[in-house]
KOLSE-422944 format. One record per residue (C-alpha): residue number from 1; x, y, z. Coordinates in pm, 1 decimal. Layout:
<sites>
SITE|NUM|X|Y|Z
...
</sites>
This chain:
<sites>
SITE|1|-955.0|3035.8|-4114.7
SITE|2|-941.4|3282.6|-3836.3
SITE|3|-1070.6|3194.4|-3492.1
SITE|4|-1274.1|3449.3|-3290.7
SITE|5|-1425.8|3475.8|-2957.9
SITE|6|-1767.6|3494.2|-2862.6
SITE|7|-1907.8|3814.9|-2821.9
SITE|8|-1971.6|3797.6|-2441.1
SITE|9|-1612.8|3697.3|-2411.3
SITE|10|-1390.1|4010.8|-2381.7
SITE|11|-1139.2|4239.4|-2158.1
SITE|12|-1379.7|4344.6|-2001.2
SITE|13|-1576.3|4015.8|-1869.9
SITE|14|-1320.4|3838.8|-1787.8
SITE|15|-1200.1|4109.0|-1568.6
SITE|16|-1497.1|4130.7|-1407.2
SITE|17|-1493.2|3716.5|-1376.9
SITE|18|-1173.9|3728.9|-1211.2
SITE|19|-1253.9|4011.8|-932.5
SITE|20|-1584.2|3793.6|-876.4
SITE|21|-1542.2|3735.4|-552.0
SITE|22|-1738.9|3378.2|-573.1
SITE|23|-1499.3|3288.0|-885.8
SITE|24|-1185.0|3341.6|-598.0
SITE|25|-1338.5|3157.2|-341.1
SITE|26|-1407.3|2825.5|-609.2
SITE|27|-1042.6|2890.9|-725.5
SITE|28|-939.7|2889.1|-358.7
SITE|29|-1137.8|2623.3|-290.7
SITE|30|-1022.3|2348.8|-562.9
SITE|31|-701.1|2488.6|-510.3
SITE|32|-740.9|2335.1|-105.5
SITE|33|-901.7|2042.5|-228.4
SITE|34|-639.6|1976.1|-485.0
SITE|35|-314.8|2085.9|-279.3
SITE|36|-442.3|2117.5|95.7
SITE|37|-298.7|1895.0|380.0
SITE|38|-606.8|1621.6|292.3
SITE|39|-583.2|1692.2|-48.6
SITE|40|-754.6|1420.5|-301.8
SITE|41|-399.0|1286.9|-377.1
SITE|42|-280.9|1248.0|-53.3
SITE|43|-603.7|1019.9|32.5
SITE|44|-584.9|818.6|-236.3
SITE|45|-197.8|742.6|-133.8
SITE|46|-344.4|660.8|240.4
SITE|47|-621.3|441.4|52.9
SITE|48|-365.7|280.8|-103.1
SITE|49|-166.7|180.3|192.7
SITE|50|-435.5|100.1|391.6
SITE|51|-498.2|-197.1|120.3
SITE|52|-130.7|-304.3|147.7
SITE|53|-78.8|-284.4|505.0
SITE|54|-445.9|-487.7|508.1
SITE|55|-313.7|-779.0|247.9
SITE|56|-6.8|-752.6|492.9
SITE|57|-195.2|-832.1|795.7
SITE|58|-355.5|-1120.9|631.9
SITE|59|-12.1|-1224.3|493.4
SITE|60|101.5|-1250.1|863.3
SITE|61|-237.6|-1395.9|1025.0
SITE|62|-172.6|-1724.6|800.7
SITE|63|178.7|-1752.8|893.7
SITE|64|109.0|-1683.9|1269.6
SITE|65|-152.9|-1969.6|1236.7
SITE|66|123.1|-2159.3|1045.3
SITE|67|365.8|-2098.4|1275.4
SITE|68|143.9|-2215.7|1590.9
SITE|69|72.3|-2548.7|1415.9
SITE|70|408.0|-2586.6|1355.4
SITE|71|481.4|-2503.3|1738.9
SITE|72|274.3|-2736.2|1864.6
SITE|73|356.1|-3011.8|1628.5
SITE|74|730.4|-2980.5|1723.5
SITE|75|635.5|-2997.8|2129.5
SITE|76|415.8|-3323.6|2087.9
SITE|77|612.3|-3552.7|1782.6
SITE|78|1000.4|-3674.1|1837.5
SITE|79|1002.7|-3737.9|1434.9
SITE|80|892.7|-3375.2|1374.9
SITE|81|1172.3|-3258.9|1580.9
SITE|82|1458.8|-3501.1|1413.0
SITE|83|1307.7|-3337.1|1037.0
SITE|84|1317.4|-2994.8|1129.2
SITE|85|1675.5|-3021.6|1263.1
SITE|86|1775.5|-3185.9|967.8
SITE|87|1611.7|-2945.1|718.9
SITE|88|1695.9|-2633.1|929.4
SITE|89|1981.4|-2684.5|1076.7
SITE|90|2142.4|-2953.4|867.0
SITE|91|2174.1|-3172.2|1157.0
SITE|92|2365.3|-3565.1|1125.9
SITE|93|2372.0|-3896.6|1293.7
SITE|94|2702.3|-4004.6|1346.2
SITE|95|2691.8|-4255.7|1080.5
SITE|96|2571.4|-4038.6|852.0
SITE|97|2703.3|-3862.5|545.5
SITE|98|2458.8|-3493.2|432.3
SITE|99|2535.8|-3377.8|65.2
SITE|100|2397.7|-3050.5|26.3
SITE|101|2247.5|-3006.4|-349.4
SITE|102|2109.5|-2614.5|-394.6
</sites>
C-alpha cells in the first residue's frame, strides 16, 4: 500500500504557503503566545502559585487567630500559664519528678 498526497499538496504550494506572509505572522504569533515573556505556560505557573500562596494565607489567618486566643488566654488565666510552661518549656515544682515519654 503506497501512500500519496493530495493533488493540491505539492512543491510548489507549500512553497507558496510558507512565503505567505499571513502563514509567518500566525507562526510568529503562536510562536509569542507559546514562548513569549507571558507565554501560556508561564501563566499557568503564576495561576498556580497564586492558589498556593492563597491556601497559605488562609493557613496563617487561622493560626494568627489561634495564636491571639492563645495570647489572651495566657494574660487573663494563672492555670493557662502553669500548662503552657509545663508543656513548652518542661517546667517543675520542686517536689516534682517530669519523665519525658516521646
Amino acid at each position: 500500500m503506497k501512500f500519496s498526497l493530495p493533488s493540491f499538496v505539492n512543491k510548489k504550494n507549500i512553497i507558496k504557503l510558507l512565503i505567505n506572509r499571513y502563514f509567518l505572522i500566525g507562526v510568529a504569533f503562536l510562536l509569542l503566545i507559546i514562548l513569549g515573556e507571558n507565554s501560556i505556560v508561564y501563566s499557568y505557573k503564576l495561576h498556580k502559585q497564586l492558589n498556593e500562596m492563597k491556601a497559605k494565607k488562609e493557613f496563617y489567618i487561622e493560626e494568627i487567630k489561634q495564636d491571639s486566643i492563645n495570647i489572651i488566654r495566657l494574660q487573663t488565666d494563672m492555670e493557662a500559664i502553669e500548662k503552657y510552661g509545663r508543656e513548652k518549656y518542661l517546667m517543675k515544682k520542686d517536689n516534682e519528678d517530669i519523665f519525658i515519654i516521646r
